[in-house]
N, C-alpha and C positions, 0 to 999 in steps of 0.2 A: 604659125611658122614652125615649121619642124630642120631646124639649124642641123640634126643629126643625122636628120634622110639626107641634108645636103652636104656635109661629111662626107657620110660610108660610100655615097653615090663618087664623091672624086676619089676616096681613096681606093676603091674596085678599080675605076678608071684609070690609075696610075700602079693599077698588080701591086697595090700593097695590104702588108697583111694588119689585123689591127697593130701586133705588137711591132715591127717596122714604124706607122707611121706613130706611132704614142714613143715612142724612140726618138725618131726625126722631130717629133714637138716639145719634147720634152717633159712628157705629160705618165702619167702612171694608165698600164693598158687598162684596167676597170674603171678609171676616169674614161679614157675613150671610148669604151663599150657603154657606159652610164649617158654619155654624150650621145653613141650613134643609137641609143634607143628612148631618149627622149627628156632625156636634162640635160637644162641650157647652159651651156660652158660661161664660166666665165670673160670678161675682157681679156685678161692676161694670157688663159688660157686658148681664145677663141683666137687672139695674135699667133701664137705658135704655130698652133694647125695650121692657119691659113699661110704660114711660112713656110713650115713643111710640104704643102703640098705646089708651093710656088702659087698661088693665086691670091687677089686680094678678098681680105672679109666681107668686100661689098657684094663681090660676086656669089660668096657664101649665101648672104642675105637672100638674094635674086633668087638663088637657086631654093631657098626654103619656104619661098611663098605659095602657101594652098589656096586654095579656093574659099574654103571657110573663113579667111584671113580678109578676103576681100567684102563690101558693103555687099549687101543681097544686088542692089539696081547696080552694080556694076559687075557681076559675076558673069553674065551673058560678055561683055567684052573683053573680062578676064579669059575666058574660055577662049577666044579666037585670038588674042595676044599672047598670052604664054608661053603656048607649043614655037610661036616666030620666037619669043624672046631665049627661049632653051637652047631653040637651033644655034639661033650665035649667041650663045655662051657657047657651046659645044665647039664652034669655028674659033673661039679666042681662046679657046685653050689646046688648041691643036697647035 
């Protein structure tokens, strides 16, 4: 799971810069940059963000699941689900 790709990916998506949304979460900007390049925030932490950016943590999750994350015998149906499952995410945050 890379939680940080799925961060930096909403916060481009809502024209913000790190230091804006490390602002709006109330989080120190080198905590957010340590975040969007690959340590895992904490609970308390990982609430704020996902407040800040108005979406919930679950959809966080969704959005940080890789391929490597799934069983090998399911990675073939990972592959044809995910790109659908991105798409609406993309339409629920429109």
């Amino acid at each position: 799971m890379n939680v940080g790709k799925a961060i930096k990916e909403l916060r481009k998506e809502q024209k913000l810069s790190q230091t804006d949304l490390a602002e709006k979460a109330n989080v120190a900007q080198t905590t957010l940059s340590q975040i969007e390049n690959g340590k895992r925030p904490g609970i308390e932490t990982l609430k704020n963000i996902s407040a800040a950016l108005q979406v919930p943590e679950s959809l966080i999750y969704v959005m940080s699941i890789e391929k490597g994350d799934v069983p090998l015998e399911k990675q073939m149906l990972y592959e044809k689900l995910f790109p659908v499952i991105m798409e609406l995410v993309k339409q629920v945050l429109k």
